[in-house]
Structures are given as structure tokens and as C-alpha cells.
C-alpha positions, -999 to +999 in steps of 0.1 A: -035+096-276-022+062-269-024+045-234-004+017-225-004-010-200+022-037-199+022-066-180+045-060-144+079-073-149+081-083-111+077-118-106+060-111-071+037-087-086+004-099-091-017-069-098-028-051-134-029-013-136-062-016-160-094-037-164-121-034-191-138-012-172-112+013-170-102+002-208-139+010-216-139+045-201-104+054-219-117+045-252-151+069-244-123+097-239-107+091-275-075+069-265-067+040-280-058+009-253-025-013-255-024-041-230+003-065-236-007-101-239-015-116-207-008-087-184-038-096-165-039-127-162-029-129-125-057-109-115-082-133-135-084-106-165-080-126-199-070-107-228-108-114-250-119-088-220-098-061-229-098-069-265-139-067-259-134-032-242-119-017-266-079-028-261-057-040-285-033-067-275-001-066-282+026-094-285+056-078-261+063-051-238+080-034-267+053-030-291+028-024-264+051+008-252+062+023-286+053+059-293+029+057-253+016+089-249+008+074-210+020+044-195+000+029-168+021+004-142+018-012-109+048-007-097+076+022-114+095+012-142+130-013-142+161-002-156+159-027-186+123-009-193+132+024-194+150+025-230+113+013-245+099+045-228+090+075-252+113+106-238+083+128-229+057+099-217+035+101-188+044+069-163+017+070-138+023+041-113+034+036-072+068+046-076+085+037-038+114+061-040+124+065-006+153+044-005+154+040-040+168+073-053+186+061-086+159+046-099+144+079-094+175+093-114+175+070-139+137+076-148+147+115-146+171+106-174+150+085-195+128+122-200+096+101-184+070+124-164+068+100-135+041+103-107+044+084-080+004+079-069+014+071-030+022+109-026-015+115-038-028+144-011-049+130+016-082+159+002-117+152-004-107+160-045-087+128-044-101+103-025-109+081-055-072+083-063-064+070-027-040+042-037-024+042-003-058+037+013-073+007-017-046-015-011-039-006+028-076-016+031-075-044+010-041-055+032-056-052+064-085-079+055-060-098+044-038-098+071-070-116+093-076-139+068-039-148+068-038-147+104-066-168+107-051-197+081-022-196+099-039-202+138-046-237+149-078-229+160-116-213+154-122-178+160-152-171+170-165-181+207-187-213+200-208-231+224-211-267+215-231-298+231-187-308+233-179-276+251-177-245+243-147-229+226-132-195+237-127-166+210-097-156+200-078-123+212-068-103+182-045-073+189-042-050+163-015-022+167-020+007+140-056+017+133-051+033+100-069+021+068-055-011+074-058-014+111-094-003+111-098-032+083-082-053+101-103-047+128-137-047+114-126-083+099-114-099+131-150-087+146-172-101+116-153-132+126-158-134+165-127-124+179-120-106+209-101-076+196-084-046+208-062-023+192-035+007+196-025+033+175-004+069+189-031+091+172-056+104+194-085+105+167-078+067+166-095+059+196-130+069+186-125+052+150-117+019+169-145+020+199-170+029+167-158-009+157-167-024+185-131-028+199-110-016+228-085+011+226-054+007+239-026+037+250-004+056+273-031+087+269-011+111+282-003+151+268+023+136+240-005+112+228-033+140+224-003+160+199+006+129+184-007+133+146+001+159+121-025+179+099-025+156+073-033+126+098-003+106+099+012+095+138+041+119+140+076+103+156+073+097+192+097+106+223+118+077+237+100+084+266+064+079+253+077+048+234+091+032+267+056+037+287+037+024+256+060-008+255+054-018+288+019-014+284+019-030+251+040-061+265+016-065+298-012-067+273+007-087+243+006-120+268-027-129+270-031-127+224-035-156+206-029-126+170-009-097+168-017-081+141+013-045+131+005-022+101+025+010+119+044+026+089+056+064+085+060+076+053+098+078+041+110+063+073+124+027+089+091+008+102+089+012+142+099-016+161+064-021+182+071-056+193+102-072+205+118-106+209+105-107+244+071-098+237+068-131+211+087-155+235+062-142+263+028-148+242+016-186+242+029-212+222+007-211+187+001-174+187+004-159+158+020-124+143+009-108+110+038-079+102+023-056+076+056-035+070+077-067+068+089-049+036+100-014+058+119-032+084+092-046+098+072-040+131+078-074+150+115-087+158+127-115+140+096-110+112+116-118+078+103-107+044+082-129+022+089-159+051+063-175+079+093-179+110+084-204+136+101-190+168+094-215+193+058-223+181+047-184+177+049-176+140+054-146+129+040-139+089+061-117+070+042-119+034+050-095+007+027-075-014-003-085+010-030-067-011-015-085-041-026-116-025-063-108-034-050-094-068-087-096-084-098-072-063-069-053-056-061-044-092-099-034-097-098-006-072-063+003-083-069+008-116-098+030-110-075+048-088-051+056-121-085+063-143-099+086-120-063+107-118-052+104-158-088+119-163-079+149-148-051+154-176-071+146-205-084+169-228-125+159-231-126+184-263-096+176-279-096+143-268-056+146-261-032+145-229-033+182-216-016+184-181-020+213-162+015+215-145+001+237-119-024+214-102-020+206-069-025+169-080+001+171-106+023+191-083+025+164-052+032+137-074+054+147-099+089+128-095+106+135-125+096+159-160+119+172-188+150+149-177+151+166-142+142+155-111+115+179-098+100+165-066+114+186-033+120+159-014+141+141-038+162+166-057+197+166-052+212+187-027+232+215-042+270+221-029+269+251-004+290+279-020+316+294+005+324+332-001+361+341-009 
């Protein structure tokens, strides 16, 4: 059983899908390790650690993928990486397909078993697979700490023999893993901070952080969240009542911080033009799903825009920013799900096709696309 781990061909990419912890508990199961050489080093992981847990190195991406029973990646798999993939191989990574459906094809007819590890189910059984939820939290810290590099001025409230200096107003709109984060950071730093979020089980979540909830609470809010948690699509005219409130209270911030995604869908548009132009010269927007769309007008990807002295931050791969940390929760993410399709007797890949684990993320198996929400759509048969 052979488990391999190349380094990410995306330039932008920062993270590792192993460290030598994970490498250590691979090797107790009977696998042998392939990291290729320097694959970690962005996330501070130099190759005498894996090499000490048990890894070998290998020169290239090619000898570190030939014959890989299971391939462990960051994000899903090029084009030009494909052809070094055994037909057959397990390619456990976070696979982004919406949008993206001939890459989806393409691994389909490479004969990879792809499983993309953002559709993991939201059930106690996984929540140490959570990938969505390490790096979400992760982003949302991040997003303060970004905010906060970018504002011209202190935080917390501090009373000095000069004066004393107000705190700052942090709005965070979303309270999800990365709003909540978001929110708990702000506070540890002495901001004023309220937040918003269409989900009525938000509201207790964000008062528990010492924050204030803000929302249009009316019947469409108390329905707005589907059994598995996420904020379902909201009327145009629940949307319209929650901007105006939104763009009375957006004035007096000195930080907006937006993490509102759905999954499979355009980011909302939660703050417009006029909202920006009407907060305060030097305020400052973090947009957490720059890379959907984004939440804030005029937010552009991987750029910080200065629109009239309120600038809007746009950074990609936000988790990846703390990429030490990030990759170690991610790749105990990956451990703890390729340990559920490992044989502990016979020490050998053994995947039960019939788990529900297997079955919500399974992309692609046997040169097929298997996934329901991404097969193609057969031609509708008309009867002579």
C-alpha cells in the first residue's frame, strides 16, 4: 500500500496534505510514505521530518506518484498531472467542482477514484474530517488579523494619560465557522462587534460571543436554514428589508468583515457600492468569498482596492495564509477519512463503496463520473 503526497503544483497554494504526524500514523497502518522533495516546505515542514517519520523522499512528482495506491493533495489534480496517476488510484483532496466540470471529466477519464473532502456530511462520525470547517475556522481568524494590519488604527478601547482611544466597530456578516471565528477574534481584541447571519440558530451562537445580533427577524428568517445547517436562498423581499437595515448599520463600522457562501452557488452580494462610499474614510472590508464572486462590490480577487480611502481586501486562499497551521489540521482531516478505507488486518486499501462517507464524496470511480450532482444529464427520449 503505497501513499503518496506531492508537493501542490499551484503557485498560490501554500498548504501540505501530510505532516510527520500523519506520515507517522500511515506507516503504524503498514503503508509506505512518498513525499516529493520539498512539498512542505511552505508550511515550515522540511523533508529530514518526513524522512524521520517514516517518509521517503522522492526527487519529482513523477517518481513520487508511480504505482500510488492513494494520493493525498490539497487541492484536485491539473490536467498535466493526471497522466502520472495510476488508473484505479484513490485522489483524496478538495476538489472545487462546481464550476469546474471538465476537470471533473477529465479525472473521470484518467480512471482516478476522486473524493472531493468539502462534500464530507456535516454528522458527528465526521467531524474530524470537517475540512470545510478547519480551514473556514482558520479563515475567519485570519480575516481579523488581516483586517486589523490593514486599519490605521488600534483596536481595542484604551484609556491613556493622552486620551483615550475609542474601539473599533467590527461588523461581521455570516456567523458560520468563519464568522463565529471571526468574531471570537475581533472580541479577544477589543472591538465593538456585531454580526448578521439569515439563520435563526445564528443568533444564540453570536450573543454566546459576547456580540450583537443583527436581522430582519421576521417568519422567512425563523425558516431560513435547511436540515443540514446551511442559510437557504432568501426572497427578494427579505433581501431588500435586510439591506436597508444592513446599510443603516454599515455607517457607523470602521471593519466589515463577509464570509456568506452557499455551497454550489454565486456568493451573495451583501454589500454594495453605496454601502462602502457611505462608511468613513479608512474603513476597512475583508471579503471572504472574493474567490465566489465575492460579497462586497468592487472586492477583486487576490487584490487590496482602495475606493476612496475604504479598502476592501480580497485575498485568496485566506487559511493558506497561516499555512503551518492550516495544513496541520488538514491533513489530519485526510488521515482521519483514508483510515476508514484501510484494512488494519491486512494492512491494505479496502473501501467499502457503500459507506455513507464514501458515498457523499465520491466524484469519479471506474472511468465514470458517479456523483449525482455532477453526472451528465442524459438526452430525454421522445416516443415515436
Amino acid at each position: 500500500m503505497k501513499i503518496a503526497v506531492p508537493a501542490e503544483i499551484d503557485g498560490g497554494e501554500t498548504r501540505v496534505a501530510a505532516t510527520p504526524d500523519t506520515v507517522k500514523k500511515f506507516v503504524a497502518l503498514g503503508a509506505e510514505v512518498v513525499v516529493e522533495r520539498g512539498a512542505g516546505l511552505k508550511s515550515r515542514i522540511v523533508d529530514a521530518d518526513y524522512e524521520a517519520a517514516g517518509a521517503r523522499i522522492a526527487d519529482d512528482a513523477a517518481a513520487t506518484l508511480a504505482d500510488a495506491d492513494v494520493v493525498l493533495k490539497v487541492r484536485r489534480p491539473g490536467a498535466g498531472e493526471l497522466p502520472s496517476y495510476r488508473r484505479g488510484a484513490l485522489v483524496i483532496a478538495t476538489m472545487d467542482p462546481y464550476g469546474h466540470e471538465d476537470a471533473v471529466a477529465a479525472m473521470a477519464d484518467a480512471g482516478i477514484s476522486a473524493f472531493a473532502m468539502e462534500f464530507m456530511p456535516r454528522i458527528t462520525r465526521a467531524q474530524v474530517m470537517d475540512v470545510l470547517s478547519s480551514q473556514a475556522n482558520l479563515a475567519g481568524y485570519q480575516a481579523v488579523i488581516d483586517a486589523a494590519a490593514t486599519y490605521d488604527r488600534a483596536l481595542p478601547m484604551m484609556m491613556t494619560a493622552a486620551g483615550t482611544v475609542p474601539a473599533a466597530r467590527v461588523f461581521v456578516m455570516g456567523a458560520g465557522v468563519a464568522g463565529l471565528q471571526a468574531i471570537a477574534t475581533a472580541r479577544r481584541l477589543g472591538a465593538v462587534v456585531t454580526a448578521t447571519d439569515v439563520r435563526p440558530a445564528a443568533k444564540e451562537q453570536v450573543e454566546s460571543l459576547g456580540a450583537k445580533f443583527i436581522a430582519v427577524e421576521d417568519e422567512e428568517f425563523r425558516q431560513a436554514e435547511t436540515a443540514a445547517g446551511y442559510a437557504k436562498p432568501m426572497s427578494a423581499e427579505y433581501q431588500a428589508k435586510q439591506a436597508a437595515l444592513v446599510a443603516e448599520h454599515i455607517k457607523k463600522q470602521d471593519i466589515v468583515i463577509t464570509t456568506a457562501l452557499i455551497p454550489g452557488r454565486a456568493a451573495p452580494r451583501l454589500v454594495t457600492a453605496a454601502m462602502v462610499a457611505s462608511m468613513r474614510p479608512g474603513a476597512v472590508l475583508v471579503d471572504l468569498a472574493v474567490e465566489r464572486g465575492g460579497n462586497v462590490e468592487g472586492s477583486v480577487a487576490g487584490e487590496v482596492v482602495d475606493i476612496d480611502g475604504r479598502r476592501i481586501v480580497g485575498h485568496l486562499n485566506v487559511a493558506g495564509r497561516i499555512p503551518a497551521t492550516a495544513s496541520q489540521l488538514y491533513a489530519k482531516n485526510l488521515a482521519a477519512f483514508l483510515e476508514t478505507m484501510i484494512d488494519k488486518t491486512s494492512k491494505v486499501v479496502a473501501v467499502n463503496w457503500d459507506d455513507e462517507l464514501v458515498k457523499a464524496t465520491l466524484l469519479t470511480r471506474d472511468g465514470a463520473i458517479v456523483h449525482a450532482a455532477f453526472k451528465p444529464k442524459l438526452a430525454e427520449t421522445v416516443p415515436a
